[in-house]
N, C-alpha and C positions, 0 to 999 in steps of 0.2 A: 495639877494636884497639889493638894497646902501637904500631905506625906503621901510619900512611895511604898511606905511598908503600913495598913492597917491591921487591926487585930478582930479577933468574931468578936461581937458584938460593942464594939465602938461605939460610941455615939456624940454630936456636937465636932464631926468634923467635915473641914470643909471639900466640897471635891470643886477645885477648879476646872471649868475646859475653856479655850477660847476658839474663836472664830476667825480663820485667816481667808481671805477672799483668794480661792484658787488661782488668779490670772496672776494679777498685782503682787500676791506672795506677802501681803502687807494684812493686819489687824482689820476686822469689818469692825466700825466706829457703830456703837451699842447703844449711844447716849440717849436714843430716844425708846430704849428697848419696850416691846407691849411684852409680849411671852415667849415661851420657848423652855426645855427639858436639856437637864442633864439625863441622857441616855446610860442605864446602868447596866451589865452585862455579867453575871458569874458563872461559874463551870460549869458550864452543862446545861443550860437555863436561857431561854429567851430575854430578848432586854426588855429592861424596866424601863417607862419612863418616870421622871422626877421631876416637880414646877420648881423649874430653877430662877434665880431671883439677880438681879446685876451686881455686878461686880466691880469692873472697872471699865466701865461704859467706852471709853474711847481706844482701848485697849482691848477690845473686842472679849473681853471676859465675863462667865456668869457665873454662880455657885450653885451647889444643893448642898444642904449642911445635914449630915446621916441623922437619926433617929434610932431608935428600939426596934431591932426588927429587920433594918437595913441590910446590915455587914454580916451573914449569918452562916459564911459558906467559906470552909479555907480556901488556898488557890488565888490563882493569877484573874484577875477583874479587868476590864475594860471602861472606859467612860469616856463618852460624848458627846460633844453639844450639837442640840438635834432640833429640829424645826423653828427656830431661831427668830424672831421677827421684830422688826422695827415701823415706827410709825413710816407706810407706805412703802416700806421697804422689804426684802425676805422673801418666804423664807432661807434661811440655812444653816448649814450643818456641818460639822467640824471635823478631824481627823479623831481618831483614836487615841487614848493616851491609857495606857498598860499599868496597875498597880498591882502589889501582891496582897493578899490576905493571912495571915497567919494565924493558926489554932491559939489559945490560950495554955499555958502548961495546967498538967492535972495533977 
């Protein structure tokens, strides 16, 4: 995550997740990435997926960078990276990483 603490209606920010290959415990190298979702989850709500775009390829990183629309709900978020793929390689998917949302003052 580029911030731990978002606000409703954000936008232009980035959500990082990366991809650790569960055996090794090490970064999955990204650098030939074809597709794959940052998976978005807020309270109460079924996850979104998101066409997430690379990041830092060898570092097993991708992003999705919010929109109008996105961040629309206070409350604690979830985000992961989800169906993951590299040329001949994949899929996979990543652990969870926890943000918070916060209302805007009225």
């Amino acid at each position: 995550m580029a911030r731990d603490i978002l606000h409703v209606g954000d936008v232009g920010i980035p959500i990082l997740v990366q991809v650790i290959d569960r055996v090794t415990k090490q970064p999955v190298d990204l650098t030939d990435f074809v597709s794959g979702f940052v998976r978005l989850k807020k309270p109460g709500t079924a996850p979104t997926n998101k066409a997430a775009v690379l990041h830092d390829g060898p570092n097993g990183w991708i992003k999705y960078i919010t929109v109008g629309g996105d961040i629309d709900t206070p409350g604690p978020w979830k985000a992961q990276a989800y169906q993951v793929t590299t040329t001949g390689d994949g899929p996979w998917s990543g652990d969870e990483d926890e943000f918070l949302v916060r209302a805007n003052l009225s």
